[in-house]
N, C-alpha and C positions, 0 to 999 in steps of 0.2 A: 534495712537494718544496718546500722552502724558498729563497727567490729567492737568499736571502743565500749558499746553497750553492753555485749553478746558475753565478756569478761565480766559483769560483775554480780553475775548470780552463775553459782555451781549448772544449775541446772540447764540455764541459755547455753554456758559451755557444752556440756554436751551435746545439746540436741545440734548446736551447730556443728562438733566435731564427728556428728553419725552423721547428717547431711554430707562432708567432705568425705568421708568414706562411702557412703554411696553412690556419691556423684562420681569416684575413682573407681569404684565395682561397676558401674553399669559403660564408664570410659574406656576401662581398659577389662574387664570382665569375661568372659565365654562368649563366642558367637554365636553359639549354638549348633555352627558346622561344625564333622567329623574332621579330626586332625587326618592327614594323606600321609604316611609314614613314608614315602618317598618325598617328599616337602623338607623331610629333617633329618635329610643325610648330611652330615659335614665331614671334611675330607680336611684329616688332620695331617696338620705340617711342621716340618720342625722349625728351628732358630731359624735357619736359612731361607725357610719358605720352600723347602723340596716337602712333596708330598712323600706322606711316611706309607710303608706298603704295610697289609696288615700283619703279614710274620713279623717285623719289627714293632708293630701294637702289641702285638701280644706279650713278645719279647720283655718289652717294656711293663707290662701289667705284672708280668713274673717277678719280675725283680724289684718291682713297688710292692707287690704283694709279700715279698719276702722280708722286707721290712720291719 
């Protein structure tokens, strides 16, 4: 099928543009494995690239929060 076709009926649009979404759902989608909540730790650093220790996270959340 030819895209230049797929454009000139409403309806070929869409079926084509749920095709691209599903094809992006099943691409990038669930694996169906359980996430490892150790897997998604990230260790946040500042400007400098020194890691931040978490009394200074918090610190920080305080004072965003204050806002």
């Amino acid at each position: 099928m030819r895209t230049s076709s797929v454009f000139k009926s409403r309806w070929m649009a869409l079926l084509w543009a749920a095709g691209i979404i599903w094809f992006a759902y099943d691409f990038v989608g669930p694996s169906g494995e359980p996430a490892n909540a150790d897997d998604n730790q990230v260790q946040i650093t500042d400007a400098s690239g020194t890691p931040v220790s978490p009394d200074e996270a918090k610190k920080l959340a305080e004072a965003v929060k204050g806002l």
